[in-house]
C-alpha positions as CSV (number, residue, x, y, z in Angstrom):
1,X,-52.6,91.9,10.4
2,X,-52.0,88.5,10.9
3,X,-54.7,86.0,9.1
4,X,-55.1,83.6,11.8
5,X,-56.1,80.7,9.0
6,X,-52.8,81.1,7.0
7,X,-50.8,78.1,7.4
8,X,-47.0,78.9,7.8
9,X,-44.5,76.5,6.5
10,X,-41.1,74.9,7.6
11,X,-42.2,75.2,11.0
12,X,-42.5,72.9,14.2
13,X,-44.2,72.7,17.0
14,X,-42.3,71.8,20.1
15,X,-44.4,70.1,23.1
16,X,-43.3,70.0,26.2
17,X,-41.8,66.8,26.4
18,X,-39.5,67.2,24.0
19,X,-38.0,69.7,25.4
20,X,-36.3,68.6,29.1
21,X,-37.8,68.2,31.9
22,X,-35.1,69.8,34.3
23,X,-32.4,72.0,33.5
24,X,-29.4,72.8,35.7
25,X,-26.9,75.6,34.7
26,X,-23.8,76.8,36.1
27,X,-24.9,75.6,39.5
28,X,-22.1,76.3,42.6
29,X,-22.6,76.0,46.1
30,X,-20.4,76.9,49.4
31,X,-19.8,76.0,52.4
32,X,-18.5,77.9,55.0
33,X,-16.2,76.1,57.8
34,X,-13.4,76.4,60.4
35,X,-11.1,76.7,57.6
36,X,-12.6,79.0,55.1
37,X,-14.9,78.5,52.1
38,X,-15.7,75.2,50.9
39,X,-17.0,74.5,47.2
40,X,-19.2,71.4,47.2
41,X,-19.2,71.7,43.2
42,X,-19.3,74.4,40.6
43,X,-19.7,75.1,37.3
44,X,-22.5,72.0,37.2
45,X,-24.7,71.7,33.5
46,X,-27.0,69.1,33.1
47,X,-30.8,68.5,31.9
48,X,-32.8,65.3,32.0
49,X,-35.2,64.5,29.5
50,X,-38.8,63.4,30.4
51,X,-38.8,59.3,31.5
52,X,-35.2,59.2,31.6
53,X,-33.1,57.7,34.2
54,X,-29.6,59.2,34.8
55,X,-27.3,58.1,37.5
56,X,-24.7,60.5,39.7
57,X,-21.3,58.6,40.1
58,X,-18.8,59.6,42.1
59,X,-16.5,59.1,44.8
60,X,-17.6,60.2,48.5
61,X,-16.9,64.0,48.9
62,X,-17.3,64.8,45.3
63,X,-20.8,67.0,46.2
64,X,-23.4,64.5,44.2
65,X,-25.7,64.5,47.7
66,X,-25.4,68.3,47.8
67,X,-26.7,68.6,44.6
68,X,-29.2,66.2,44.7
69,X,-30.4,68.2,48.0
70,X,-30.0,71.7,46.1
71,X,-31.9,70.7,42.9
72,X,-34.5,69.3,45.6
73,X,-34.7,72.8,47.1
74,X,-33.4,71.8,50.6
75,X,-30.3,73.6,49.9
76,X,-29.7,76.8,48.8
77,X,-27.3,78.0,46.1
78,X,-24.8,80.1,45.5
79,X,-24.7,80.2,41.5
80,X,-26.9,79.2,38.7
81,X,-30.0,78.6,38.1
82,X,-32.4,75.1,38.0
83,X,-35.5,75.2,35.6
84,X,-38.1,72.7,36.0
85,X,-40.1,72.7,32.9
86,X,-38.3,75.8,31.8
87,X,-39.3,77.5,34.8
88,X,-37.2,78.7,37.6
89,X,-37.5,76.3,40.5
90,X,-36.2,78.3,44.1
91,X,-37.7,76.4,46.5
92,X,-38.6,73.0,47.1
93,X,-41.8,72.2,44.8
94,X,-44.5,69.3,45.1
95,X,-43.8,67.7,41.7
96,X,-39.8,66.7,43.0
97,X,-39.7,64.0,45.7
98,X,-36.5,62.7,47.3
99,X,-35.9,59.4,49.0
100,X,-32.7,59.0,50.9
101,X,-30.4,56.1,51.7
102,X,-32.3,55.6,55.3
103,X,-35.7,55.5,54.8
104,X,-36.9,58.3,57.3
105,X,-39.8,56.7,58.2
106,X,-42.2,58.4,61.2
107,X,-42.0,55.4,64.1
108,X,-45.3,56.4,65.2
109,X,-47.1,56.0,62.1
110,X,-47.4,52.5,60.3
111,X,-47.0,51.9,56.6
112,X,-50.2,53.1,55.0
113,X,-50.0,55.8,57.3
114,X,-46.8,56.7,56.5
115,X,-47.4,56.6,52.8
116,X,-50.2,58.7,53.1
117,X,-47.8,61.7,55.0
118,X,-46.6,63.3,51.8
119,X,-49.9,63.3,50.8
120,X,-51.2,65.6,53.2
121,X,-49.5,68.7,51.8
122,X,-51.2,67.8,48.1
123,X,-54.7,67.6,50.2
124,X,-54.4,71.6,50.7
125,X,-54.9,71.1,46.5
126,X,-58.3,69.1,47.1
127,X,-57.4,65.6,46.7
128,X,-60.6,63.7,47.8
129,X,-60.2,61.3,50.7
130,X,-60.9,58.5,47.9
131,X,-58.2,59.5,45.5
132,X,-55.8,59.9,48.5
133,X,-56.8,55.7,49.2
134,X,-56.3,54.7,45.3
135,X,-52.6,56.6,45.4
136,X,-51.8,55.2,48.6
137,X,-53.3,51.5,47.2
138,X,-51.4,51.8,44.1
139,X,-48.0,52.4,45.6
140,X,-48.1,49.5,48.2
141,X,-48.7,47.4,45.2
142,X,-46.1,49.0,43.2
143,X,-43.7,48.2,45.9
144,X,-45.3,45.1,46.8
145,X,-46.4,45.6,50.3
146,X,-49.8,44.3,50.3
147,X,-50.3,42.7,53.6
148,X,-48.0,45.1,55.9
149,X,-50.6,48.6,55.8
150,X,-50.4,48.2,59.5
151,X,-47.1,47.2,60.2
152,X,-44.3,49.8,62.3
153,X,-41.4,51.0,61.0
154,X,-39.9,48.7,63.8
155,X,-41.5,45.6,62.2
156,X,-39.8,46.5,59.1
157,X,-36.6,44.8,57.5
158,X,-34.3,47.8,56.0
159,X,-35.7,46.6,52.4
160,X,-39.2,46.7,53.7
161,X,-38.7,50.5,55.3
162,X,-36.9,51.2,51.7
163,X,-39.8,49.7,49.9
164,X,-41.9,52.3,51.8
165,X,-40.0,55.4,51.1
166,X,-40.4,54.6,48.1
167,X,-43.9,54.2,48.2
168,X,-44.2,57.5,50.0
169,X,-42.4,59.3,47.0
170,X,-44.3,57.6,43.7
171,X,-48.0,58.4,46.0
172,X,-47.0,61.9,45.5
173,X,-47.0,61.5,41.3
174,X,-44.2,63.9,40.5
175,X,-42.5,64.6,37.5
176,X,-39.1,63.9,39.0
177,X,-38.1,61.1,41.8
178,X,-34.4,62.3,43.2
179,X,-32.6,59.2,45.1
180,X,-29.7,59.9,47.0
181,X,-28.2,56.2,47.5
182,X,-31.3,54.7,48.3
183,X,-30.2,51.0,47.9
184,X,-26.9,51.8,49.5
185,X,-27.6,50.6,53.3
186,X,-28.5,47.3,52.3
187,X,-27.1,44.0,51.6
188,X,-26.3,42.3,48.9
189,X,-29.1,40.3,48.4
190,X,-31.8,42.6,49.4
191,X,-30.2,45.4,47.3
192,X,-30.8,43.2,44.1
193,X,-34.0,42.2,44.7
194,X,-34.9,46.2,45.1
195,X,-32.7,47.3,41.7
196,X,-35.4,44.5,40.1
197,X,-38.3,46.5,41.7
198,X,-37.0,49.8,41.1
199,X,-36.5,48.4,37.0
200,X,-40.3,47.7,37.7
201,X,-41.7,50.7,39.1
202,X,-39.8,53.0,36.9
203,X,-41.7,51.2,33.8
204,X,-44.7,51.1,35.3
205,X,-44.8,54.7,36.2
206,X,-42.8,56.5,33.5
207,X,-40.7,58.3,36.2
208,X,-38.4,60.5,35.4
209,X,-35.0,59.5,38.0
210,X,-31.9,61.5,38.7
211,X,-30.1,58.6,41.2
212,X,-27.3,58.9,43.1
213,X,-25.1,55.8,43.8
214,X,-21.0,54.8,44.7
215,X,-22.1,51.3,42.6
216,X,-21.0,51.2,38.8
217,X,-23.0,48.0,38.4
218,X,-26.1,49.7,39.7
219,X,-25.7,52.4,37.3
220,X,-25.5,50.2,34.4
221,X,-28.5,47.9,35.3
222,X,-30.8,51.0,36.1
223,X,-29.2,54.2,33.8
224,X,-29.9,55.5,30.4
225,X,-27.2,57.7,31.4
226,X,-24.5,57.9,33.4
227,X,-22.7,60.9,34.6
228,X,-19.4,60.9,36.5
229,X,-18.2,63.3,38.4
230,X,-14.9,64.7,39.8
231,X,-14.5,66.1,43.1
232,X,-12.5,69.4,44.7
233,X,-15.1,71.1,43.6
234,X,-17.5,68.4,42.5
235,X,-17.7,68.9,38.4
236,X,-19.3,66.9,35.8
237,X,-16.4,65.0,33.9
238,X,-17.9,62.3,31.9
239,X,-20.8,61.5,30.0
240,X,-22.0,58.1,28.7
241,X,-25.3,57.1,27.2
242,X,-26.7,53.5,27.4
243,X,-28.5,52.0,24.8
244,X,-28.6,48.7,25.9
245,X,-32.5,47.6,26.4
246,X,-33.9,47.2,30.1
247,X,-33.8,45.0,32.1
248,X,-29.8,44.2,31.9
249,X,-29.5,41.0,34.7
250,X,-28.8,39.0,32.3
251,X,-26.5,41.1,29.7
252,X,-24.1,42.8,31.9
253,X,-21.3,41.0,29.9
254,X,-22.3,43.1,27.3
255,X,-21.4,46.4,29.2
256,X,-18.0,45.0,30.5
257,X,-16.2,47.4,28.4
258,X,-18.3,50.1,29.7
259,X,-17.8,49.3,33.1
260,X,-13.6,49.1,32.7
261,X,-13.8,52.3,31.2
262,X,-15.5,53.8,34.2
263,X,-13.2,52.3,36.7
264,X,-10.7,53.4,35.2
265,X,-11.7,57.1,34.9
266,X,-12.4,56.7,38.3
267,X,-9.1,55.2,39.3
268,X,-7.5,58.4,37.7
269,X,-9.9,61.1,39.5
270,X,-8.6,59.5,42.7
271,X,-5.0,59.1,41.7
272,X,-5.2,62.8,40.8
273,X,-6.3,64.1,44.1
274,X,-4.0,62.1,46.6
């Protein structure tokens, strides 16, 4: 019998956070076309830890979308398994959000209200009307909207319709904020001003971020990892770790070398495949 009192030694407890918070394994998917069976990627491992950013690098065509949308639960697989907290995760599940490059805003809504859309589903889960307010109120701060609640989509600049689909996702609280490209459709300026938001909201909410992005410099402001991957089938093919402290504006000179080596990697994937 065992004496519940008895303290056993050399042992650990493990919490939940310090284990990952999403695990991919040997993930594949197909696509079937005109000409046969096409392999988006295969073979994919990866786990992020909890509150750690990692960035998908790639060239166009290597599958990073595709398994952004597959680890989202929007598209189905063909191997492997994804565990969200060590569980199995099959279908899309209300602690993953994704934002995509174009906002997807509804035009008929305006901002609060379309903030408050993904909120609706989490209301089957008896969220009060109030709390559904505070979320709604918290995220148009966090993104720095106060002032436009009752503007339209059509009133928006491309960073302002951003700004909201991101809002829209951090309402929601989950555990894991996917972004496929979401900075990518807009200029240069613009695009900076939202990596320094993004910096902000990801400390002031602890989020946990897989993002997806074609710019190196963008992975090295926001990343504390970066993962490249090859395409034909998409594969992981290089891993880097960043320990450089956030935010990184102003010490970029410091990740030169880091950023040379991933061009160069890069430069060879796409020498390799012409």
């Amino acid at each position: 019998m065992i004496n519940p009192h008895k303290t056993i030694s050399n042992s650990k407890l493990v919490s939940v956070k310090d284990s990952p918070i999403l695990t991919v394994q040997r993930l594949k998917k197909d696509y079937i076309t005109r000409r046969g069976n096409f392999t988006a990627f295969a073979n994919i491992n990866l786990h992020i830890d909890h509150r750690e950013v990692v960035c998908l690098l790639g060239a166009s065509g290597c599958g990073k979308s595709s398994l952004l949308l597959a680890i989202a639960g929007l598209e189905p697989i063909d191997e492997g398994e994804i565990y969200l907290e060590g569980k199995p995760l099959h279908s899309p599940h209300p602690q993953i959000a994704l934002v995509f490059q174009q906002a997807a805003l509804l035009p008929w809504l305006n901002v609060w209200q379309n903030i408050g859309f993904g909120l609706q589903f989490q209301q089957m889960a008896r969220l009060s009307s109030q709390e559904v307010r505070s979320r709604i109120s918290s995220a148009i701060a966090s993104v720095k909207l106060q002032g436009f609640e009752e503007a339209y989509p059509h009133q928006l600049s491309g960073g302002m319709a951003q700004r909201v689909a991101l809002a829209r996702a951090i309402a929601r609280q989950p555990k894991i904020l996917l972004l496929d490209e979401p900075l990518g459709a807009l200029d240069a300026i613009t695009r900076l001003e939202m990596q320094k938001l993004m910096l902000e909201v990801i400390e002031k909410h602890k989020s946990t971020i897989l993002l997806v992005t074609h710019d190196i410099d963008e992975a090295l402001l926001l990343g504390d990892r970066i993962l490249l991957m090859s395409p034909y089938p998409g594969a992981i093919h290089r891993e880097w770790r960043i320990s450089q402290p956030k935010p990184r504006f102003h010490h970029l000179n410091t990740l030169f070398e880091l950023r040379l080596t991933i061009i160069e990697e890069l430069s060879t994937l796409m020498d390799e495949i012409r």
